[in-house]
C-alpha positions as CSV (number, residue, x, y, z in Angstrom):
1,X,13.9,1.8,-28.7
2,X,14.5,3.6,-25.3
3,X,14.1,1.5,-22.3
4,X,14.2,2.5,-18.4
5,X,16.1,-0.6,-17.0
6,X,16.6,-1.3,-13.4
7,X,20.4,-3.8,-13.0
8,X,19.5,-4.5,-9.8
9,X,18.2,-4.5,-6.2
10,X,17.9,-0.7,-4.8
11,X,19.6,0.5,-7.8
12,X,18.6,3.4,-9.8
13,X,16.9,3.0,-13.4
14,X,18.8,4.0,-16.1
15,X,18.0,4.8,-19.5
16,X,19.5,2.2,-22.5
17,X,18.8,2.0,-25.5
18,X,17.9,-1.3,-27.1
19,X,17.0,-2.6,-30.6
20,X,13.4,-2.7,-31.5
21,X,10.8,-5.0,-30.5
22,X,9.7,-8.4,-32.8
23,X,6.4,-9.1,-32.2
24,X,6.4,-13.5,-31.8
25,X,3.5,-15.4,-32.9
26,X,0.2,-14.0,-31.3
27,X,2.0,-11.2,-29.7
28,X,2.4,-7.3,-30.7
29,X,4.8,-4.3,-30.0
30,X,2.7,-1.4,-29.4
31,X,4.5,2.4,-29.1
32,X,4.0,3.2,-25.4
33,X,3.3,7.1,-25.6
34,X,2.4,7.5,-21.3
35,X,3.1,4.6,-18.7
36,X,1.8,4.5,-15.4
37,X,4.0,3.7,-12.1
38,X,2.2,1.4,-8.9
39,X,3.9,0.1,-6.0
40,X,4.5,-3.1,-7.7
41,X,7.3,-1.1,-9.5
42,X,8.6,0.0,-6.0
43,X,8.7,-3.2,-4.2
44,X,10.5,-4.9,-7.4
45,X,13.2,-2.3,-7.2
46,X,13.3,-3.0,-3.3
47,X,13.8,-6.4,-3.9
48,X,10.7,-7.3,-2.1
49,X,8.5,-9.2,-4.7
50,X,8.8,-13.0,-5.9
51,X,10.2,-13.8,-8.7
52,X,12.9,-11.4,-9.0
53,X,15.3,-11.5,-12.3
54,X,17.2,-8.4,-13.4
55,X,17.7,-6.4,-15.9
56,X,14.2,-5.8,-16.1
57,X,12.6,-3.1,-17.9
58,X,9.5,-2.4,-15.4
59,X,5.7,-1.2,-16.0
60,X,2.8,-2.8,-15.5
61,X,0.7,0.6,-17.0
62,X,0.7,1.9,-20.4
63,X,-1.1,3.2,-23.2
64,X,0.1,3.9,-26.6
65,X,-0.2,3.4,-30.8
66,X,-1.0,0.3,-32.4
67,X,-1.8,-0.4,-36.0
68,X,-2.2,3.7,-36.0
69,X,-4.7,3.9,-33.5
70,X,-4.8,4.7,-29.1
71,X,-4.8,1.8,-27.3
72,X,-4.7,0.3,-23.9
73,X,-3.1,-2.3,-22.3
74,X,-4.1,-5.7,-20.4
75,X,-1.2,-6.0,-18.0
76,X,-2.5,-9.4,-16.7
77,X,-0.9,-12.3,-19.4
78,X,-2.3,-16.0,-19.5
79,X,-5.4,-16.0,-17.1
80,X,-6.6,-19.0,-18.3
81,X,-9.6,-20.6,-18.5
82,X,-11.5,-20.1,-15.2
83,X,-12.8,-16.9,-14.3
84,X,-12.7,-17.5,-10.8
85,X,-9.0,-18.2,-10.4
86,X,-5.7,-17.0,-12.8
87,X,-3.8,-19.9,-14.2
88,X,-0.4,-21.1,-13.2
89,X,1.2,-19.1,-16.1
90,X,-0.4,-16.0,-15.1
91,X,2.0,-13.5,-14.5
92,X,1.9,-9.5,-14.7
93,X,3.4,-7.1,-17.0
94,X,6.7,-5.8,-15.7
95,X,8.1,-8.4,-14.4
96,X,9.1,-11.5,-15.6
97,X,8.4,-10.2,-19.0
98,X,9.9,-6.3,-20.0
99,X,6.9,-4.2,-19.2
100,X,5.8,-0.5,-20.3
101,X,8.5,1.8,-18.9
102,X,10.1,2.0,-22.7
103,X,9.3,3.0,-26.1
104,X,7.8,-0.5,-27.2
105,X,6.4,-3.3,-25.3
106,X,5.9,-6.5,-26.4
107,X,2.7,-8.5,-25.4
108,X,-0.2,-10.9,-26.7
109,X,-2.5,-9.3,-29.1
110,X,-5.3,-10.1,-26.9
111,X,-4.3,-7.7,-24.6
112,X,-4.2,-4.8,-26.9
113,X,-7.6,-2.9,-26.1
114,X,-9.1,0.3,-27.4
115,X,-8.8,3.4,-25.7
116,X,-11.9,4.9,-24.1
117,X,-12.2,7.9,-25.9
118,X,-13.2,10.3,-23.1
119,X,-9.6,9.7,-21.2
120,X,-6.7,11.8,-22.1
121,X,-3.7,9.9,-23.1
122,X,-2.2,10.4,-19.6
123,X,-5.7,9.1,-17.9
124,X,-6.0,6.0,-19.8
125,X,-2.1,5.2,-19.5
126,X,-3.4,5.2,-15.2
127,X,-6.3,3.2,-15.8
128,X,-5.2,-0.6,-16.3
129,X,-3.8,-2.4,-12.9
130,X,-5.9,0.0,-10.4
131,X,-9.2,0.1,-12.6
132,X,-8.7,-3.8,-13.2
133,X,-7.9,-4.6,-9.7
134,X,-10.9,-2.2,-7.9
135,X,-13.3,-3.6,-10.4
136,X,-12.8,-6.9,-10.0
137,X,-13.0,-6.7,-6.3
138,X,-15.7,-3.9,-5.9
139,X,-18.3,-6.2,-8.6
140,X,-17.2,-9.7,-8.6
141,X,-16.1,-10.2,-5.2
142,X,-17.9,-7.4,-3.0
143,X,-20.7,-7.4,-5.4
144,X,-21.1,-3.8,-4.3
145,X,-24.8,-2.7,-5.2
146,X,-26.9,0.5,-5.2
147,X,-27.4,2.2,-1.2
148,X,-24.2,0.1,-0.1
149,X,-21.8,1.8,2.4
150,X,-18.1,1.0,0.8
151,X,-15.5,1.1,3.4
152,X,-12.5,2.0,0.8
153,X,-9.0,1.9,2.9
154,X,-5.7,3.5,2.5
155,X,-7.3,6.3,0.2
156,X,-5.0,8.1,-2.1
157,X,-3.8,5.4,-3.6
158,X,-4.5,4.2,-7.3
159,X,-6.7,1.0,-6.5
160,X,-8.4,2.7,-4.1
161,X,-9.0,6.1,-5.8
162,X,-10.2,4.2,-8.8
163,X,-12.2,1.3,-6.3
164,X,-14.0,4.8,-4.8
165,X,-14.9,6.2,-7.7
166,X,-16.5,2.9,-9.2
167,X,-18.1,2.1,-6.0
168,X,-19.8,6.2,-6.5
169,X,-20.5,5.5,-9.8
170,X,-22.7,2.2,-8.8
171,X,-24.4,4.4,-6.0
172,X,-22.8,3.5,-3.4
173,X,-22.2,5.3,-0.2
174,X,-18.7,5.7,0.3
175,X,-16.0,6.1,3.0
176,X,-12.4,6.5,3.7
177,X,-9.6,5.9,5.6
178,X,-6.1,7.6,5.4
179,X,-3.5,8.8,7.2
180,X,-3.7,12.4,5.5
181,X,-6.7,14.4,6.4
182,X,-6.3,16.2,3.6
183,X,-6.9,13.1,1.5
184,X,-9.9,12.7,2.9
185,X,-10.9,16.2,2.3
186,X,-9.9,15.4,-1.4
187,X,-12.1,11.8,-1.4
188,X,-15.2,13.7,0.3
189,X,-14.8,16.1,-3.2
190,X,-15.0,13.7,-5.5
191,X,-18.2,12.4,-3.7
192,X,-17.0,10.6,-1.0
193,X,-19.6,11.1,2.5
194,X,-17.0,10.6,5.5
195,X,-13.6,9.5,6.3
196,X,-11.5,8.8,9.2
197,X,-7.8,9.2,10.0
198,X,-6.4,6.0,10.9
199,X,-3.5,7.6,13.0
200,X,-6.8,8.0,15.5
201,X,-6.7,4.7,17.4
202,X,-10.7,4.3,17.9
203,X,-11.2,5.3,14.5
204,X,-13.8,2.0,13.9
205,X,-15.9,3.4,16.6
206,X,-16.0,6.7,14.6
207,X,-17.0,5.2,11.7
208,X,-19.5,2.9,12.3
209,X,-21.2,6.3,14.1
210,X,-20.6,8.1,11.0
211,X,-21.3,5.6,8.8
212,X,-24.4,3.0,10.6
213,X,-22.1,0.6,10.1
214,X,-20.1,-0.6,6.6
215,X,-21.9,-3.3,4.1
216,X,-18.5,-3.9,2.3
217,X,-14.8,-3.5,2.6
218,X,-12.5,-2.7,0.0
219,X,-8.5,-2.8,1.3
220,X,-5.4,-3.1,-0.1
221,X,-3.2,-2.9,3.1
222,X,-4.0,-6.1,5.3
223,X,-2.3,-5.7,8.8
224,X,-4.0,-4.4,11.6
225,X,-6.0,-1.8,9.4
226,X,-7.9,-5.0,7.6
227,X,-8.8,-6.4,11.3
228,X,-10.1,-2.7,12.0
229,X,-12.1,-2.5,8.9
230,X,-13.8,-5.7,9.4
231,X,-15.0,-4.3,12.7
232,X,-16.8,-2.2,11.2
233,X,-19.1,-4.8,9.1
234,X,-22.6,-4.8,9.7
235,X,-23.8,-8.7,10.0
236,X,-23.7,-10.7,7.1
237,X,-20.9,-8.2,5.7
238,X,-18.4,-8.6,2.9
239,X,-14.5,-7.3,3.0
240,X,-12.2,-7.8,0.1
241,X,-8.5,-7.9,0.2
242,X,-6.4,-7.1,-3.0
243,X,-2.8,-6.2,-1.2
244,X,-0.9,-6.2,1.7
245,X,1.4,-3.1,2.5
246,X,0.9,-3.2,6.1
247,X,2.0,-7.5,6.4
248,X,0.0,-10.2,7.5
249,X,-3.5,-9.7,8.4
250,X,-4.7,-9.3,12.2
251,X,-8.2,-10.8,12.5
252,X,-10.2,-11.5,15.4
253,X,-11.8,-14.5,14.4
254,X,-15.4,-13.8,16.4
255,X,-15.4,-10.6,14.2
256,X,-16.2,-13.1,11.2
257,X,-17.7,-16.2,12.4
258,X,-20.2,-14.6,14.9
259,X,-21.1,-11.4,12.5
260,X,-21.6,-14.2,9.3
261,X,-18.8,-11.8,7.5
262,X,-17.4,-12.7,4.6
263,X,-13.6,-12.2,3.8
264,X,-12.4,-12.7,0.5
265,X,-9.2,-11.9,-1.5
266,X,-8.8,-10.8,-5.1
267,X,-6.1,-10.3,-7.8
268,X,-6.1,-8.5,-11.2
269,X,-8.8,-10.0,-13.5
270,X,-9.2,-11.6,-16.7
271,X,-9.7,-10.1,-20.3
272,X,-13.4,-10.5,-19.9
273,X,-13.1,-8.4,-17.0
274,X,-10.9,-5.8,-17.9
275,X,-13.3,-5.3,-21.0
276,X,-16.3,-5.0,-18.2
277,X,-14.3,-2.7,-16.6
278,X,-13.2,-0.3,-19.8
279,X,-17.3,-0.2,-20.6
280,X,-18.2,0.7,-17.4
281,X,-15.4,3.6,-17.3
282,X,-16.6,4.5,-20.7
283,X,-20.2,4.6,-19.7
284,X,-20.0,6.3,-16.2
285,X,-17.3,9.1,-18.1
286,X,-14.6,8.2,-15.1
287,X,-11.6,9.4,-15.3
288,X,-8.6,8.4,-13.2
289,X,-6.9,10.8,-10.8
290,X,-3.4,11.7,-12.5
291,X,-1.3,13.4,-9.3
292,X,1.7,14.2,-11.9
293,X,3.0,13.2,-15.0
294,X,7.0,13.2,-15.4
295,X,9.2,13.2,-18.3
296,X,10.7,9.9,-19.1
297,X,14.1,11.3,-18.4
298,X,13.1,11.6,-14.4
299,X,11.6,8.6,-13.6
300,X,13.8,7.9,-10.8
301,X,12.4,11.6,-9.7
302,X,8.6,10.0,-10.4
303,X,9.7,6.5,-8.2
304,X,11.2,9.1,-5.2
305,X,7.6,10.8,-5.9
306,X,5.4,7.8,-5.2
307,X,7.7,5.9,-2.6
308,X,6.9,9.4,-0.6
309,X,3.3,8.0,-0.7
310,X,1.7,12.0,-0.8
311,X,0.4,12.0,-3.8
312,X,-3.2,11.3,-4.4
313,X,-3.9,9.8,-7.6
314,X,-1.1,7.9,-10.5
315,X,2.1,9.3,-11.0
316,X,2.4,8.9,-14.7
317,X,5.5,9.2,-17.3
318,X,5.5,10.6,-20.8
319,X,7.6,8.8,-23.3
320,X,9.4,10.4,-26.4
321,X,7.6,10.0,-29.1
322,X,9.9,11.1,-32.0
């Protein structure tokens, strides 16, 4: 098989080839056809995740061939038996275990789903981490309903593209923040009503005139911009934390306490709800944003592509095949 393997912190990935895959007890090799990159992938080659161990085939995204037919794959391994909380043992595709960036990948059969056959090949291969992650946090945690205002920060990216156009598809009103006016243009196309530019320092204010003020919050950057969004809660409102790009949270404590907000955090999901989240996909017809599919031979060209943080939507790599 063909792998992309990264030796080492900073280093580029390079393309080895390796013997083929033997599935162990309760585990499968499916033939990745299109794998997905996130920013997981990035902060790994940065050196800037736990757990680090090299070499390491990365890829957390994927879709591909198994027992001749499409399928998807659960990146999240071992959840365990609470569906509240991820076991010890839980870990994430890509790192400690080889993950989708090569020809075969090796995981537990029960995390071998079915392709929704609406998606393209390239779609479905962008669907797994960002689908699972925004609906876990836009149904179980924000329990987002019908007539909500969604605050959805940092849009552009692929948890919260994917966490908008869930929240849409639930009827939801929804709004934005980015630094890129133009994806904010792009957000208000897909059915977004409003956004604001975060570069603009009174940007809360803005909103919560635009808006009437935000039920929940959907972020994946922490930092200042969490504290900001929170402002803009209407009492008794709920905001839901998935990532941290911008570093530790900056709260003013009042904002909660006094307003009866909520703040919760979220990672991933379970089997149970990455199945909830393929039906609703299936039965709302959504389709991920792809921003640009590379050829398996540039995928240090696709990492340069998504580190650059302009693209709106997955940046997605095609595998050989043949």
């Amino acid at each position: 098989m063909l792998a992309a393997v990264l030796h080492g912190i900073n280093q580029k990935i390079v393309l080895e080839d390796r013997p083929p895959l033997i599935p162990a007890a309760g585990h499968s090799v499916v033939k990745v056809q299109f794998a997905a990159l996130n920013h997981r992938d990035l902060w790994i080659q940065q050196g800037q995740y736990a757990g680090l161990k090299y070499p390491i085939v990365l890829g957390s995204d994927g879709m591909g061939i198994f027992e001749g037919k499409k399928v998807i794959i659960q990146p999240g391994m071992d959840w365990g038996d609470h569906e509240a909380f991820q076991s010890r043992n839980y870990r994430i595709l890509g790192l400690p275990d080889d993950g989708t960036f090569a020809t075969e990948v090796h995981i537990p059969t029960s995390n071998i789903f079915t392709k929704p056959e609406h998606l393209s090949d390239e779609e479905a291969a962008a669907l797994p981490l960002a689908g699972l992650t925004a609906f876990r946090a836009v149904f179980i945690k924000a329990q987002v309903e019908p007539g909500d205002s969604v605050l959805i920060t940092g849009i552009g990216g692929g948890v919260a593209t994917l966490a908008m156009q869930i929240a849409l598809a639930a009827g939801a009103d929804v709004y934005v923040t980015s630094g890129s006016n133009e994806k904010i243009q792009q957000a208000m196309a897909l059915g977004a009503k409003g956004g604001v530019n975060y570069h603009d320092t009174t940007w809360p204010q803005t909103l919560k005139k635009l808006s009437g003020g935000i039920h929940k919050v959907i972020d994946g950057a922490a930092g200042r911009s969490l504290g900001l969004a929170i402002e803009c809660l209407l009492p008794g409102g709920v905001a839901v934390n998935y990532g941290g790009t911008t570093g530790p949270i900056e709260i003013i404590p009042q904002r909660l306490f006094w307003n009866q907000a909520t703040l919760k955090g979220t990672t991933m999901g379970s089997n149970r709800d990455f199945a909830a989240m393929l039906e609703f996909v299936d039965e709302h017809r959504i389709r991920p944003i792809v921003a640009r599919v590379f050829p398996f031979d540039q995928v240090n060209e696709a990492f340069a592509y998504l580190k650059n943080t302009s693209q709106f939507g997955k940046v997605v790599l095609s595998l050989p095949t043949a």
